[in-house]
Legacy VTK file of the C-alpha trace (Angstrom):
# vtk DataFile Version 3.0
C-alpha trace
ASCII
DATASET POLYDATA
POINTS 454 float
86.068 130.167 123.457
86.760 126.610 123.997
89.364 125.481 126.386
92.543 123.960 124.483
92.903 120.361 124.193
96.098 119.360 125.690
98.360 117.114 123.678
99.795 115.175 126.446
98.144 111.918 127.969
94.927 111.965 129.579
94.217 110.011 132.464
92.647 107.920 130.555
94.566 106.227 128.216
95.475 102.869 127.682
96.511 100.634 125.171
96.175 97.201 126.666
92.760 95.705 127.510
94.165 94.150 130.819
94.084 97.291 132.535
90.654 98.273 134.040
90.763 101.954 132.950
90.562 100.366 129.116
87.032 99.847 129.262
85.743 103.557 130.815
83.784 105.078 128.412
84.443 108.214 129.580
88.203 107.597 129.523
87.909 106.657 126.093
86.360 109.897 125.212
88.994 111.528 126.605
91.569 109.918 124.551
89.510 110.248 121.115
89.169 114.211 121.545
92.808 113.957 122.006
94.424 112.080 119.513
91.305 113.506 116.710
93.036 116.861 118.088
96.867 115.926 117.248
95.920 114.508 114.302
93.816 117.504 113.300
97.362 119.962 113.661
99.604 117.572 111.982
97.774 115.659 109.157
100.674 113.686 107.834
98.030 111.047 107.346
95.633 111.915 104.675
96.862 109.582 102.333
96.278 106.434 104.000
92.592 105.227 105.068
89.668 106.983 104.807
89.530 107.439 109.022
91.481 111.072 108.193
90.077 112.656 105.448
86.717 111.857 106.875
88.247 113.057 110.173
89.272 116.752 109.017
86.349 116.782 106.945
84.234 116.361 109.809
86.537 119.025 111.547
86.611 121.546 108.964
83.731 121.668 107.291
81.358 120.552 110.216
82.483 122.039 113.227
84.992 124.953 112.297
88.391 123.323 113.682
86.483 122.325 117.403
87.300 118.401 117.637
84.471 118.132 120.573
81.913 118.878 117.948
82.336 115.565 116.717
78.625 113.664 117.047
78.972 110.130 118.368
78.161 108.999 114.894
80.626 110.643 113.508
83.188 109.296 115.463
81.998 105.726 114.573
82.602 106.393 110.949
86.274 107.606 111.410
86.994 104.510 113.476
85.167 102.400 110.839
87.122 103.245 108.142
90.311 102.430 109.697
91.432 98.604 108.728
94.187 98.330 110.856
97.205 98.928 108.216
98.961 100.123 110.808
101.205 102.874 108.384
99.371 105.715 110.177
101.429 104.486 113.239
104.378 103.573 111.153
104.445 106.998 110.194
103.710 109.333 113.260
106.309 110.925 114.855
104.108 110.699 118.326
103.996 107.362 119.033
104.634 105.147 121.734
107.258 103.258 119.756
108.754 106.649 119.467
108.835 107.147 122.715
107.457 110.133 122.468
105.576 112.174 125.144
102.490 112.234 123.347
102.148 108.386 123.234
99.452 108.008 120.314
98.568 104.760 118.743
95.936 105.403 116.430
95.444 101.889 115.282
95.262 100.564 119.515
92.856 103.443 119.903
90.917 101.780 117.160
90.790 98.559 118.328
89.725 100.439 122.075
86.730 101.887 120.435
85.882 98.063 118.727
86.112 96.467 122.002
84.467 98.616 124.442
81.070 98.755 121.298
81.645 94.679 121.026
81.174 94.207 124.736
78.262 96.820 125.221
76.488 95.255 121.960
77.821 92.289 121.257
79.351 90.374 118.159
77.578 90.267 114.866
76.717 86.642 112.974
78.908 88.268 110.314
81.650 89.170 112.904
81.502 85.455 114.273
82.143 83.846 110.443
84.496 85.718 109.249
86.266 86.327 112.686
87.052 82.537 112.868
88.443 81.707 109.268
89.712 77.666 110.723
85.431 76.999 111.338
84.324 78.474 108.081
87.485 76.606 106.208
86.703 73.059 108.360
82.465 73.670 107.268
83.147 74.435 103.797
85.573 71.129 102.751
82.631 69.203 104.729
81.128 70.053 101.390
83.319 68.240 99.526
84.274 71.059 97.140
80.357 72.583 96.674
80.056 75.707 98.592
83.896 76.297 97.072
82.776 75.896 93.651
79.840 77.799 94.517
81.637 80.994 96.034
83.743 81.108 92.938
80.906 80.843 90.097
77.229 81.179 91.435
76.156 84.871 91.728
72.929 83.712 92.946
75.091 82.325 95.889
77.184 85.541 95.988
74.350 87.839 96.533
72.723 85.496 99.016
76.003 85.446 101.204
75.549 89.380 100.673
72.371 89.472 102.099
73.324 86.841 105.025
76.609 88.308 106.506
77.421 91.424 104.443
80.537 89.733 101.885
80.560 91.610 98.875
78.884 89.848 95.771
82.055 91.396 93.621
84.633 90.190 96.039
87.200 87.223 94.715
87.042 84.659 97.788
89.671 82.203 98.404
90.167 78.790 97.423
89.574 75.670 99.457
91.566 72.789 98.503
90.918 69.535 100.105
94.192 68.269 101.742
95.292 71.751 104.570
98.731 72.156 104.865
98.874 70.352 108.277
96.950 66.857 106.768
100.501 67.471 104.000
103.251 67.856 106.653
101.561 64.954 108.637
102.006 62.996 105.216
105.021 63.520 105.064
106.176 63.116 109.003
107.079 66.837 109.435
105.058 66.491 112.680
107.697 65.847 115.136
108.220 66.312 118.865
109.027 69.726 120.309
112.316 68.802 120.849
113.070 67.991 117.308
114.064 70.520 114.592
115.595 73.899 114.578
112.168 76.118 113.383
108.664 75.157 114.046
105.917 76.465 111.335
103.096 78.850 112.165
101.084 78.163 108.913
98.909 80.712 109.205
95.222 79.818 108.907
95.479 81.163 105.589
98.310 78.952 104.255
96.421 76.184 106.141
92.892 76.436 104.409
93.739 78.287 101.082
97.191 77.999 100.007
99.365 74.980 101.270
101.655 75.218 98.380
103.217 78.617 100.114
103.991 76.167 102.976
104.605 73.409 101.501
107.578 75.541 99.509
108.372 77.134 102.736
109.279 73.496 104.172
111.325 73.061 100.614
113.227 76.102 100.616
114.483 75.638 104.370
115.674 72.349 103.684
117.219 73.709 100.805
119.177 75.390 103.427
119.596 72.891 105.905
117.229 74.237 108.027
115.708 71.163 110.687
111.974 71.811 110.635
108.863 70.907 112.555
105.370 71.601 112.209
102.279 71.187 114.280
98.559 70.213 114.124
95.811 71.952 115.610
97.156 75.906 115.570
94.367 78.582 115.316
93.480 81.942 113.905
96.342 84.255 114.996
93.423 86.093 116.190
93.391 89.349 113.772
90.568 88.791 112.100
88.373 88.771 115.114
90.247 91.223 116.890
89.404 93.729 113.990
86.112 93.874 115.106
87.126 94.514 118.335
85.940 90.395 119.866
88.416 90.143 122.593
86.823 86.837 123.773
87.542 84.945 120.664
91.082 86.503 119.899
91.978 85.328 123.421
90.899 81.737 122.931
92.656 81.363 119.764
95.854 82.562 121.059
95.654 80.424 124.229
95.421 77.766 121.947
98.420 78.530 119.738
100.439 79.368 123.199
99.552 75.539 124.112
101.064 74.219 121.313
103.938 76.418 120.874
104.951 76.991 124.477
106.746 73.565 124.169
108.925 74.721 120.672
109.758 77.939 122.316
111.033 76.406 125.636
113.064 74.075 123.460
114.757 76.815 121.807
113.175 77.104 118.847
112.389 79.586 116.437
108.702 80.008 115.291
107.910 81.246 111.652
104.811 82.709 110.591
104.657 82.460 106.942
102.116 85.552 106.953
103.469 89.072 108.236
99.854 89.635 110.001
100.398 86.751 112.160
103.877 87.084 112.560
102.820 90.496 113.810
100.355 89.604 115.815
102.305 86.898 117.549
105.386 89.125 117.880
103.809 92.501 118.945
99.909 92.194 119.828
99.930 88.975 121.832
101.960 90.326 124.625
99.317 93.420 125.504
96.192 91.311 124.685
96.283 87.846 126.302
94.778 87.349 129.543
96.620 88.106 132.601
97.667 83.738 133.020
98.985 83.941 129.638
100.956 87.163 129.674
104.581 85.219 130.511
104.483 82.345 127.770
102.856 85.312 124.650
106.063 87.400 125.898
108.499 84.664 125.599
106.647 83.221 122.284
107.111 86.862 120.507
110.622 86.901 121.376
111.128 83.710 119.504
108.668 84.594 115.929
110.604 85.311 112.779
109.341 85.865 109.557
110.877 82.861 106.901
112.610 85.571 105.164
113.338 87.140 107.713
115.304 83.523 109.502
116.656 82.623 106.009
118.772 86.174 105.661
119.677 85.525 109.475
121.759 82.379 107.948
123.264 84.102 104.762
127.040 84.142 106.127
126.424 80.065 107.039
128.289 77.655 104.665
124.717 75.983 104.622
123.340 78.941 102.963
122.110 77.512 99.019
122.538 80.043 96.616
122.982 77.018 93.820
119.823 78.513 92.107
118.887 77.446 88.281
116.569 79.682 87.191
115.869 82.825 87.283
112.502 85.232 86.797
115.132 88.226 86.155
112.706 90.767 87.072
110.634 90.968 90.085
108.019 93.577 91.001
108.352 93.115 94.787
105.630 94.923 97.506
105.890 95.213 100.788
103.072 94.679 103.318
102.035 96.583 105.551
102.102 94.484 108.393
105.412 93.964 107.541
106.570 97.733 107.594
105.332 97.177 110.939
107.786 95.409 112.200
110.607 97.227 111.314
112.656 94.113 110.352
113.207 95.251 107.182
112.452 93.525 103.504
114.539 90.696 103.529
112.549 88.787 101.089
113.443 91.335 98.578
117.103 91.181 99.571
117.060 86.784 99.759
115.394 87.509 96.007
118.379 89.405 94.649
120.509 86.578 95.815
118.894 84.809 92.507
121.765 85.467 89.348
119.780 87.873 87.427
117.278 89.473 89.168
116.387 93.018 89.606
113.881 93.650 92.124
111.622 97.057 91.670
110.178 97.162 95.373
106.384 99.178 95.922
105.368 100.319 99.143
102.034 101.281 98.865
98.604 99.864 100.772
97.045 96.838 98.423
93.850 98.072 100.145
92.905 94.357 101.267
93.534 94.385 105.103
92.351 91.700 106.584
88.279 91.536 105.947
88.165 94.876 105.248
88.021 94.231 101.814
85.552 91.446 101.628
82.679 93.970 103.437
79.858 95.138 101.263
80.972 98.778 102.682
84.860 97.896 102.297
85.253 96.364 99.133
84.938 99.607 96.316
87.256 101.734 98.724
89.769 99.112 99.561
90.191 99.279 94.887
90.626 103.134 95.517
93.075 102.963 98.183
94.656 99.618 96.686
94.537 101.832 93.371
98.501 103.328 93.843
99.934 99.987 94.553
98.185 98.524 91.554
99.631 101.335 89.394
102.482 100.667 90.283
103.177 97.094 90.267
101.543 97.324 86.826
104.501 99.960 85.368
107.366 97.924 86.282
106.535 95.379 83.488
108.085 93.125 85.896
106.882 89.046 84.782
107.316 87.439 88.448
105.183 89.872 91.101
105.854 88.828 94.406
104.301 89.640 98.016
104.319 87.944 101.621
100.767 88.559 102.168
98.720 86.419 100.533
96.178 88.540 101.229
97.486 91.284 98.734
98.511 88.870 96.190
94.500 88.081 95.782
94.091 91.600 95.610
96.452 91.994 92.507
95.157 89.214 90.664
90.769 90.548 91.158
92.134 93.943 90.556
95.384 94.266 88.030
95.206 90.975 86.272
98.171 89.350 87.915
98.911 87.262 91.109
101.648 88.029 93.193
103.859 85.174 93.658
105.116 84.239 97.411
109.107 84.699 98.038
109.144 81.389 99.590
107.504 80.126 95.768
109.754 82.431 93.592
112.905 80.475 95.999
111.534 76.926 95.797
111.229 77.259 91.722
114.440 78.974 91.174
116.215 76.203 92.629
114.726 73.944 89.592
116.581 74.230 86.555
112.736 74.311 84.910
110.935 76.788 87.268
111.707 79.735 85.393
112.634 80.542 81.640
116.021 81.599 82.095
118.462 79.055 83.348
120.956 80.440 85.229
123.763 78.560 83.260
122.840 80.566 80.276
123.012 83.795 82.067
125.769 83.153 83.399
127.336 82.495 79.732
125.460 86.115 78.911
127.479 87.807 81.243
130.649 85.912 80.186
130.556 87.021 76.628
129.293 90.585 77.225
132.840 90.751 79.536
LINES 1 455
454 0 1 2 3 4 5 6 7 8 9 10 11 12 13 14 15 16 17 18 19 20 21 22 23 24 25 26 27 28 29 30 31 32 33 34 35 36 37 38 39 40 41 42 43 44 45 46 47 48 49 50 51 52 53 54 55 56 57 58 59 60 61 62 63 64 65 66 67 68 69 70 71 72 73 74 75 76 77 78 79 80 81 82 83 84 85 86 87 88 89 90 91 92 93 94 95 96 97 98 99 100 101 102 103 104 105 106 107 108 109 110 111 112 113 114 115 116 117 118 119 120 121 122 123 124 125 126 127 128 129 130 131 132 133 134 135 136 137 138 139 140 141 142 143 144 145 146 147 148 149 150 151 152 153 154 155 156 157 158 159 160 161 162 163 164 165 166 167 168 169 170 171 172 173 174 175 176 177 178 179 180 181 182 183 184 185 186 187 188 189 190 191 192 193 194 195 196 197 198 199 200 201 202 203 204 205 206 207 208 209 210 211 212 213 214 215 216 217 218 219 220 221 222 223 224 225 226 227 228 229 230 231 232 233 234 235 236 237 238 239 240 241 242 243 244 245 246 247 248 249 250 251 252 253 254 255 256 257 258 259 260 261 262 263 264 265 266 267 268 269 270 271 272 273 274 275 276 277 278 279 280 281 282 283 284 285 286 287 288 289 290 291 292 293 294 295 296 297 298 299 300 301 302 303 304 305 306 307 308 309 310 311 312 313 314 315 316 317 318 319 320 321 322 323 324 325 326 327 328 329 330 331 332 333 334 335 336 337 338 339 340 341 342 343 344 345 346 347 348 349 350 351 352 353 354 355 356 357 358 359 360 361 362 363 364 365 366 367 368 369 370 371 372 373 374 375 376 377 378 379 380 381 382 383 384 385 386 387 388 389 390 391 392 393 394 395 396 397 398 399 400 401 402 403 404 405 406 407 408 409 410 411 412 413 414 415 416 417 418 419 420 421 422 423 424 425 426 427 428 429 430 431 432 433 434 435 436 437 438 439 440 441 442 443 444 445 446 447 448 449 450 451 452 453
């Protein structure tokens, strides 16, 4: 009979890939047998990637219940199917954030396994394009609007990028407009000296290639409120999207570029908001453990200063500058929450800023979208992330809600491949219900509703 696993900490483990023992194979073994054990006795998280279910499959019909069974290959499958949600560790009662003696982080161990294969083999061409989304956005505007056009309507083009680096033919791409948020706020002299303004923007490199109208009505609706803002030129990646496949080397760059920039807003005082609740958690909770050692002091004091815009905007409520002189109102609003944001455990202020609008009722899902990060756009990732995104699609769909809303933009593309509707940013849904024309129903005439129903 096999000698019991323990449950408590190996010698082995580690979260942080500044500490040597992060890299021993053997250590990391250790640790997998471990937390594949825990999770094997509780299985609270079935529901959420396919990492479990192929997990206890493995376990129970493979190897009857013995964890150590589990072939090498195996294990690579399990920690290929995770896309870094992050609910599994939202939801486990053993975690380090916890505090618990146990100290699991499924996610970390994860992104363990990712580095230690990246260093022994390397990164992949596909890895390197879609692990640097600022290159790919700067090389395809250099073709003034062609390989755009081309993503959105050319199957021949689709199933050649499928062949070259593995994006799913099927897979709704984003947009590249020509001016990037930054070229915008430059316009219109929003790029001001670190000692100037109250916030400084982190885009996102998502806001800054794809979608600079969630920024640009970021800037709007914190005026609105009296809110001094700055922005910057030359920010990076947050670093997720290469860190997902475990290339340490480029996630470190990128943030030692953003900490460059920043360092200077942060030391002034200010508050930095990242528009998208990936960065915002990456900047907030990941830099910290995975900077280099020369970089560790400024990432800590830089996470201690990011906010999410919601997030700074609900901070202000009880502040005569607070503008709740909306005009317009969507009424109802099918509202999901990210998971990145659950993260975080700031709460759902968007939601809460949204009810501030006269009217509105705000029906709030809480499920995966199934996106997460590249995941989705992977020839393997793409038909599971429409299962798993299946439940949040349901359910947005049943609230008959007109005005969907999301702070990841990355879910909002989801919804509109997938259920036929694009979620709307919180930051948008604010900036047009302070027009009098943004939505149907002015708020004058609800307000004279209410009055004669009284």
């Amino acid at each position: 009979m096999s000698e019991h696993i323990s449950y408590s900490p190996t010698e082995g483990i580690s979260y942080s890939p500044s500490e040597e023992i992060y890299w021993d194979d053997k250590a990391l073994a250790g640790e997998v047998d471990r937390t594949f054990e825990i999770c094997h006795g509780c299985r609270m998280c079935f529901k959420y990637c396919d990492s479990f279910p192929l997990l206890f499959s493995f376990i129970d019909e493979r190897h009857d219940g013995d964890v150590r069974k589990i072939s090498e290959e195996e294990t690579e499958q399990v920690m290929d199917a995770c896309f870094q949600c992050k609910l599994c560790e939202v939801q486990c009662p053993y975690t380090v954030r916890e505090n618990h003696e146990f100290m699991l982080d499924f996610p970390k161990l994860v992104h363990r396994y990712k580095a230690q294969r990246t260093l022994k083999q390397g990164v992949t061409f596909r890895d390197k394009i879609l692990g640097d989304p600022d290159k790919t956005g700067k090389l395809i505007r250099r073709t003034s609007g062609i390989a755009d056009a081309l993503n959105q309507k050319s199957r021949i083009h689709r199933r050649f990028l499928e062949l070259l680096i593995g994006v799913h033919r099927d897979k709704k791409l984003p947009r590249y407009p020509k001016e990037t948020f930054s070229s915008w706020a430059e316009s219109k002299n929003l790029i001001s000296k670190p000692s100037e303004g109250e916030v400084v923007i982190f885009q996102t490199c998502y806001v800054e290639n794809n979608e600079p109208e969630v920024g640009k009505d970021t800037v709007y609706v914190l005026e609105k409120n009296k809110v001094s803002v700055s922005c910057e030129k030359g920010l990076e990646c947050c670093g997720m999207p290469a860190w997902e496949s475990g290339d340490l080397k480029s996630m470190r760059k990128f943030a030692s570029r953003n900490l460059d920039i920043l360092e200077p807003h942060v030391k002034a005082g200010k508050k930095v908001l990242a528009i998208n609740p990936t960065c915002s958690m990456m900047l907030k909770q990941e830099y910290p453990e995975l900077v280099s050692h020369e970089d560790k002091d400024r990432a800590l004091a830089l996470s201690e200063s990011i906010a999410d815009p919601s997030e700074y905007l609900w901070s202000i409520r009880k502040e005569a500058r607070f503008n709740t002189e909306f005009a317009s109102s969507p009424e109802k609003v099918s509202y999901h929450t990210p998971c990145h944001l659950r993260a975080q455990s700031i709460g759902f202020k968007a939601r809460d800023l949204l009810r501030k609008i006269p009217g509105v009722k705000v029906e709030t899902t809480m499920e995966c979208c199934g996106h997460d990060g590249t995941y989705a756009m992977k020839t393997e990732g793409f038909e599971a992330s429409v299962r798993i995104g299946k439940k949040s699609f349901d359910s947005m769909t049943e609230s008959s809600a007109e005005i969907w809303a999301t702070d990841c933009p990355l879910a909002s593309m989801q919804f509109e491949q997938h259920a036929a509707k694009k979620a709307m940013h919180p930051m948008s849904i604010l900036a047009k219900a302070y027009d009098k024309s943004g939505f149907s129903k002015s708020v004058e005439d609800l307000e004279e509703r209410e009055n004669s129903d009284v």
